[in-house]
Every structure is written in C-alpha cells, then in structure tokens.
C-alpha positions in Angstrom: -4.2 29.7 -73.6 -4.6 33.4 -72.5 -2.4 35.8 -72.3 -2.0 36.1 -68.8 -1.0 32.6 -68.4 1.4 32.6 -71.4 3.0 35.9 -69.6 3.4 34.0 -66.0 5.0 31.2 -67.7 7.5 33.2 -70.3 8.4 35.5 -66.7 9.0 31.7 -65.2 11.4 30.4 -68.1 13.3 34.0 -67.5 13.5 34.0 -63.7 15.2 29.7 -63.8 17.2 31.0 -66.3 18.7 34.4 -64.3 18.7 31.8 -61.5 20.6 28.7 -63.4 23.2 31.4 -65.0 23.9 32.8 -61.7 24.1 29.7 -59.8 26.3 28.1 -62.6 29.0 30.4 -62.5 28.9 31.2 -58.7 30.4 27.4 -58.8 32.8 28.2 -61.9 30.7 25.7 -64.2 30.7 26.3 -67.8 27.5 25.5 -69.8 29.4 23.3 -72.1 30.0 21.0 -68.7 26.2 21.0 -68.2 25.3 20.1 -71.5 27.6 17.1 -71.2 25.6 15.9 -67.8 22.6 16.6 -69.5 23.6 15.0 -72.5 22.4 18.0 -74.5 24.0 20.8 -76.8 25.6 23.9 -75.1 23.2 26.1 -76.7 19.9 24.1 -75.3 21.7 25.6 -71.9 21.8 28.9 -73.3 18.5 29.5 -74.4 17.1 28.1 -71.0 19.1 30.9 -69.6 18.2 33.4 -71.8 14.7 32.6 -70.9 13.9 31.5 -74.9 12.9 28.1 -74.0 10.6 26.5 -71.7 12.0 23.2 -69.9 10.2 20.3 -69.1 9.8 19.5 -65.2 12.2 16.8 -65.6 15.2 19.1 -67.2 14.6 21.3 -64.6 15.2 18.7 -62.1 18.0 17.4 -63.8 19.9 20.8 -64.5 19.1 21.7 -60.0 21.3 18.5 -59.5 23.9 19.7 -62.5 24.6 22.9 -60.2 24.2 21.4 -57.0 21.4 23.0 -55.8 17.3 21.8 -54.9 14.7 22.5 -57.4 13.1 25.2 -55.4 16.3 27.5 -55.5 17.0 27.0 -58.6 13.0 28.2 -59.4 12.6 30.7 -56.7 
C-alpha cells in the first residue's frame, strides 16, 4: 500500500473518531454504554476515537445506530 493511501485512511479513522466522541457525548452517552450495544470492551471504543484503530464497515454501521445518527454523519 503507498503511503498516500495509508495517510487518507489513518486521517479517516481520526476524523469518525473526533466525529463519534463528539456525537457520543452531545447525547450524554458514555463509551462503557456503547461497548455494551456493541458487545465489545470500553477501550475498543476508545481507541476508535482516538483514531488508533481502523473499524470495519460493519462497526461503523453499528456504532452510527449506537449514537443515533446515519453513517454519513458520523463519517463526514
């Protein structure tokens, strides 16, 4: 993979995580109650919002309808 595409997608993971952290506590929800939904640890939800991991298209969907909001806001 070049470099290039390896940069887009890292600046990707960063901008769903700003967006899912801002989101999430707009609506008072903790990440503890979205790891529950998701059925995943609390710290899975923290690294997606710290932008250190890279969630599949499916999680993605899945943490949009945690928070209440369509995929596209939660990515744009």
């Amino acid at each position: 993979m070049q470099l290039e595409s390896i940069l887009r997608i890292m600046n990707e993971a960063e901008k769903l995580g700003k967006n899912l952290k801002r989101i999430r506590e707009a609506k008072n929800i903790s990440q503890g109650e979205i790891g529950r939904i998701l059925d995943v640890d609390k710290g899975f939800i923290s690294n997606i919002e710290a932008g250190k991991t890279n969630p599949t298209l499916a999680t993605i969907a899945k943490l949009a309808k945690a928070v209440g909001v369509s995929v596209g806001e939660l990515m744009k």
